[in-house]
PLY file of the C-alpha trace (Angstrom):
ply
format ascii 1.0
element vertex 198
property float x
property float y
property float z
element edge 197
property int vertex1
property int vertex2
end_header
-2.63 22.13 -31.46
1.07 22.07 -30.29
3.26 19.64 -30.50
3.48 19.12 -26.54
-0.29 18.09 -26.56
-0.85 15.37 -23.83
-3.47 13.31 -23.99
-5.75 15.34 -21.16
-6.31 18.24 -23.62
-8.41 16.20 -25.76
-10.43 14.52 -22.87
-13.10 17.15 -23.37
-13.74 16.80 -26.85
-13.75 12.90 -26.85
-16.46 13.19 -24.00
-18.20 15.87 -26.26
-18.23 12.95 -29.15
-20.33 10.89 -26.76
-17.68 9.18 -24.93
-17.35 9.80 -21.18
-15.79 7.32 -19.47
-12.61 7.10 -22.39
-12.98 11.09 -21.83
-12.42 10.92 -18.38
-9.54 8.03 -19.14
-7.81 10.21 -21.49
-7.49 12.20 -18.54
-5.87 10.48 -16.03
-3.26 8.62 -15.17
-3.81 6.04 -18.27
-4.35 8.69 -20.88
-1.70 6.54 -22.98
-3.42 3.70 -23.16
-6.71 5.11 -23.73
-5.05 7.37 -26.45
-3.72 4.00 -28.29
-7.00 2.49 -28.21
-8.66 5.69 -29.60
-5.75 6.14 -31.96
-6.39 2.69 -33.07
-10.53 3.20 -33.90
-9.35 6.64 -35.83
-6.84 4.57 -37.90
-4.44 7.15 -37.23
-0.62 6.43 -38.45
0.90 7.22 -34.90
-0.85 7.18 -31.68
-0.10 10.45 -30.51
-2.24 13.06 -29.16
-1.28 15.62 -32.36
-2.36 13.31 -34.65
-5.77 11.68 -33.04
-6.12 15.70 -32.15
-5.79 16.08 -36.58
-8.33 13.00 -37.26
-10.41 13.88 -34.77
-11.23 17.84 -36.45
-11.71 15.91 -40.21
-15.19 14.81 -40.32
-16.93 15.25 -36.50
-19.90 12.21 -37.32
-16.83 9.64 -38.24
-14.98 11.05 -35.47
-18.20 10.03 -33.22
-18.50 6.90 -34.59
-14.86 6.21 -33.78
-14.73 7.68 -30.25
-18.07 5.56 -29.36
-16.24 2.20 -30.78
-13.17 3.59 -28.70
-15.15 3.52 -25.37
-16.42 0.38 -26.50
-13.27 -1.27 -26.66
-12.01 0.47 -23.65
-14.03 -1.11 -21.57
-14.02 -4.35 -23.07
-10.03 -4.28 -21.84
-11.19 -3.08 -18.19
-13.72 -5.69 -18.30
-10.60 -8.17 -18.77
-8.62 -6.65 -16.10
-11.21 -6.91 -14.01
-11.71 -10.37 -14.17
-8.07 -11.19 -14.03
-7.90 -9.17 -10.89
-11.74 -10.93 -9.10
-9.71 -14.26 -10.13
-6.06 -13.78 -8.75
-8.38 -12.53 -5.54
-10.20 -15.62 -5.72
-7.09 -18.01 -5.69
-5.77 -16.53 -2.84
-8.91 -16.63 -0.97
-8.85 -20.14 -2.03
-5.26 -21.03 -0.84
-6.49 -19.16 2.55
-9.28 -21.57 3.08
-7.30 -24.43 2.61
-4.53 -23.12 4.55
-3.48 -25.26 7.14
-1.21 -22.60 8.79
-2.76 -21.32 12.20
-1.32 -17.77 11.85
-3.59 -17.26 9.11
-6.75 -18.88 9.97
-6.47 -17.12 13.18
-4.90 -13.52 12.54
-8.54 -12.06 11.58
-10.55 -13.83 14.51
-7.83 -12.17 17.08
-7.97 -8.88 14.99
-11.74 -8.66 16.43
-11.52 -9.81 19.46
-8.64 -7.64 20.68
-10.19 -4.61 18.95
-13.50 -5.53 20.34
-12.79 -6.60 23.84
-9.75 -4.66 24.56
-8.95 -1.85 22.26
-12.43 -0.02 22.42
-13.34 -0.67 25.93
-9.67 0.93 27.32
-10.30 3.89 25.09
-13.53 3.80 26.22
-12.62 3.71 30.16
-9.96 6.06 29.99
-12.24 8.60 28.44
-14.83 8.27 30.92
-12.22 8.42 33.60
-11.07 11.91 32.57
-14.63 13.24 32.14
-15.36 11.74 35.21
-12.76 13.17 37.17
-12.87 16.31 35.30
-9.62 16.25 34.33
-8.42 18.87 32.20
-5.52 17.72 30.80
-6.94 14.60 29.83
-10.31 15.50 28.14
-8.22 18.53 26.15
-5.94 16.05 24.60
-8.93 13.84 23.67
-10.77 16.86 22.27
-7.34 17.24 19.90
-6.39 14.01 18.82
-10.33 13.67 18.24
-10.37 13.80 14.35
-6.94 11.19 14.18
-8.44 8.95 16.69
-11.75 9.07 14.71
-9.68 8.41 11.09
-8.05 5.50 13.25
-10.90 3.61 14.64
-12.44 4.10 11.62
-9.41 2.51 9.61
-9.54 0.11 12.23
-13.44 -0.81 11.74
-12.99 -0.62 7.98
-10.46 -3.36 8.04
-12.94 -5.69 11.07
-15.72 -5.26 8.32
-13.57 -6.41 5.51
-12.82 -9.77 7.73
-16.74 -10.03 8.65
-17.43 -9.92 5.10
-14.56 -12.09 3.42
-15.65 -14.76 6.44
-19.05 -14.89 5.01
-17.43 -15.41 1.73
-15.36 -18.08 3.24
-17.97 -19.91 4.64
-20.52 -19.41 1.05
-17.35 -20.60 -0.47
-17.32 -24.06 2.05
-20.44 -24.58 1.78
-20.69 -24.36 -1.94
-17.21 -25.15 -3.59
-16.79 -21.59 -5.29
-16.70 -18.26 -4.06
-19.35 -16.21 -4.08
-18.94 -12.86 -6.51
-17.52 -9.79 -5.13
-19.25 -6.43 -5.94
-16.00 -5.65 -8.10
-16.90 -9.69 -9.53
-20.70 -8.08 -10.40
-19.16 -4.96 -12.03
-17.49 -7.16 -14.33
-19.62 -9.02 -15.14
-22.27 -6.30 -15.74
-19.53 -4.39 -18.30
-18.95 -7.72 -20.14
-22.55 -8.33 -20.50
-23.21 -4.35 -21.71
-20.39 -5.05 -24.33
-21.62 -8.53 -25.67
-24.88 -7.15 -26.47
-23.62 -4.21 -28.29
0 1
1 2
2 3
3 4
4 5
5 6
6 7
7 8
8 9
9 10
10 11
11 12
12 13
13 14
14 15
15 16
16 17
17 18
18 19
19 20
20 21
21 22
22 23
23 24
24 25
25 26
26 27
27 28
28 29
29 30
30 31
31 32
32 33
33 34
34 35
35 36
36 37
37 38
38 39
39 40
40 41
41 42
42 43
43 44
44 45
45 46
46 47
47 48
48 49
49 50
50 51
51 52
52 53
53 54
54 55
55 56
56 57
57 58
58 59
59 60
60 61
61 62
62 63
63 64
64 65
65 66
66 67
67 68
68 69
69 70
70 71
71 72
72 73
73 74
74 75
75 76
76 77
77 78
78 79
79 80
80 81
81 82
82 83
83 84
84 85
85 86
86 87
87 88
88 89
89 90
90 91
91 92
92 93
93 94
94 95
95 96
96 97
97 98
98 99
99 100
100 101
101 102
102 103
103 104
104 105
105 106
106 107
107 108
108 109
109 110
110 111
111 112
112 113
113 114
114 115
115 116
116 117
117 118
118 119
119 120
120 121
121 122
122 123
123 124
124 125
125 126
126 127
127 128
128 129
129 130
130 131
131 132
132 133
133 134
134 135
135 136
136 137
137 138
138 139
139 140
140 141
141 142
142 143
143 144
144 145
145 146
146 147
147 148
148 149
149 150
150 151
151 152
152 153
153 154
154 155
155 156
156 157
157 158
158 159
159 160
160 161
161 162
162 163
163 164
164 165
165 166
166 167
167 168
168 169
169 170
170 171
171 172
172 173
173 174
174 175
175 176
176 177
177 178
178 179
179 180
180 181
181 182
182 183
183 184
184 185
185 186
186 187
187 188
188 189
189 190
190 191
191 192
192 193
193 194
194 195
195 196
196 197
């Protein structure tokens, strides 16, 4: 193997050894990482692809053994992420509730409304009016901003059911004195519970 391995040419052979998801790490943006934490399970003397590359072609069942505990421990550090990440989310959410400031209780409520009330039915009008009136012009311009106005009001939709959903949350989380988990909260805690049975 050359010395100006990265980390991605080995991502097929670690997923050949059984494990796929520090595989498909190895070959993205935090191959370094997952490298050092393979390195680590190989005992290796520097984490560098050459070298896990070198331990990995001595004996392939060790090597399997290792890339398994590997994966293992790789997602025992996502797992931690994670959490750190559903709990940061949490505290804000938090501070939000309790928020006195009007700006922010309100922002979201006039979000929906004015997309709702005013946004769509405009659009809505104006189209009709063209069609309507068969106005050339009009009806050609919709028919070529159609895909960026349909990427728009779907950005726009995407963001109104983020605010329905974190107002459930909200209210699950008034009602009850904690949050609710998130699906990223679930994923978590589904990864921690694989790992402490292993």
């Amino acid at each position: 193997m050359a010395l100006d391995t990265d980390w991605g040419e080995l991502a097929a052979k670690v997923i050949g050894l059984g494990a796929p998801i520090l595989g498909g790490a190895l070959g993205g943006p935090l191959g370094a990482a997952a490298g050092k934490v393979l390195a680590d399970a190989l005992g290796t003397v520097e984490p560098t692809p050459v070298a896990v590359d070198a331990a990995l072609r001595t004996d392939p069942n060790t090597a399997a053994v290792a890339a398994r505990q590997a994966e293992s421990e790789w997602l025992a550090a996502l797992a931690e992420i994670g959490k750190a990440q559903v709990s940061e989310v949490g505290a804000t959410q938090r501070a939000e509730i309790a928020s006195d400031d009007l700006l922010q209780r309100w922002w979201r409520p006039l979000y929906a409304l004015e997309l709702s009330l005013l946004e769509c039915p405009a659009f809505t009008l104006t189209l009709l009016h063209a069609l309507w009136l068969g106005h050339d012009a009009g009806i050609n311009g919709f028919a070529n901003l159609s895909a960026l106005l349909m990427a728009y009001f779907a950005a726009r939709f995407g963001v109104l059911g983020v605010y329905v959903t974190g107002r459930t949350r909200e209210k699950q989380a008034g009602a009850t004195g904690e949050l609710p988990p998130t699906l990223i909260g679930e994923l978590v805690n589904a990864l921690t519970g694989r790992n402490k049975k292993k």
